[in-house]
C-alpha angles and dihedrals in degrees: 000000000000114000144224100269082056094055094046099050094060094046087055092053087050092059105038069053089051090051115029097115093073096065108247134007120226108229083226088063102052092044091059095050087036092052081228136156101252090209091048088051087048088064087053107050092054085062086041086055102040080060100056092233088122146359146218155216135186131222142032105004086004130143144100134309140172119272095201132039113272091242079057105069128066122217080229088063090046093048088037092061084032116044104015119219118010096197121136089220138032095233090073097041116121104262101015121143106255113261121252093210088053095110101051099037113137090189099042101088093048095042078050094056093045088047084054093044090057100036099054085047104064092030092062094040102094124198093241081070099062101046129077112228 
């Protein structure tokens, strides 16, 4: 299940999307269009940042903006800094021990497919399609 944290996040690159022609995007004012906690925003960003998706500057005139294009960035970049693995199970997590069992799964190969399915969809499902300029 992606979480909240997920969700917002891609509803906080929408609108810095939604906005980026006018330089950068005080955190106060997508909160207020989002109906979202400032301080909780303030958690998400820093992840948004870390990943060099966007940057920031404080002060007057000061905020956040997008460092690519929005046809540029992918959801599955925003969940990957946000949520972490998406994978249904942990044997296919990123850094998990290999299974022992791996060989003789019965459910590997279908728990691999769906990985694969949900991976290249999100992947492929760029931000300039979810916003509306």
């Amino acid at each position: 299940m992606i979480s909240t944290k997920g969700r917002y996040a891609i509803r906080v690159m929408i609108d810095l999307a939604e906005h980026r022609g006018s330089g950068y995007t005080p955190l106060k004012d997508v909160a207020e269009r989002q109906s979202i906690s400032k301080k909780y925003l303030e958690i998400i960003v820093r992840d948004l940042v870390g990943g060099d998706l966007i940057s920031g500057i404080s002060g007057k005139g000061g905020g956040y903006r997008l460092n690519r294009d929005p046809e540029d960035i992918s959801v599955g970049e925003i969940l990957d800094l946000t949520e972490g693995s998406l994978s249904a199970v942990a044997c296919l997590s990123d850094g998990c021990e290999p299974c022992p069992r791996a060989a003789e799964c019965q459910t590997l190969p279908m728990w691999s497919e769906y990985d694969k399915l949900t991976h290249d969809f999100f992947n492929n499902k760029k931000l300039s399609e979810l916003t509306r300029n």
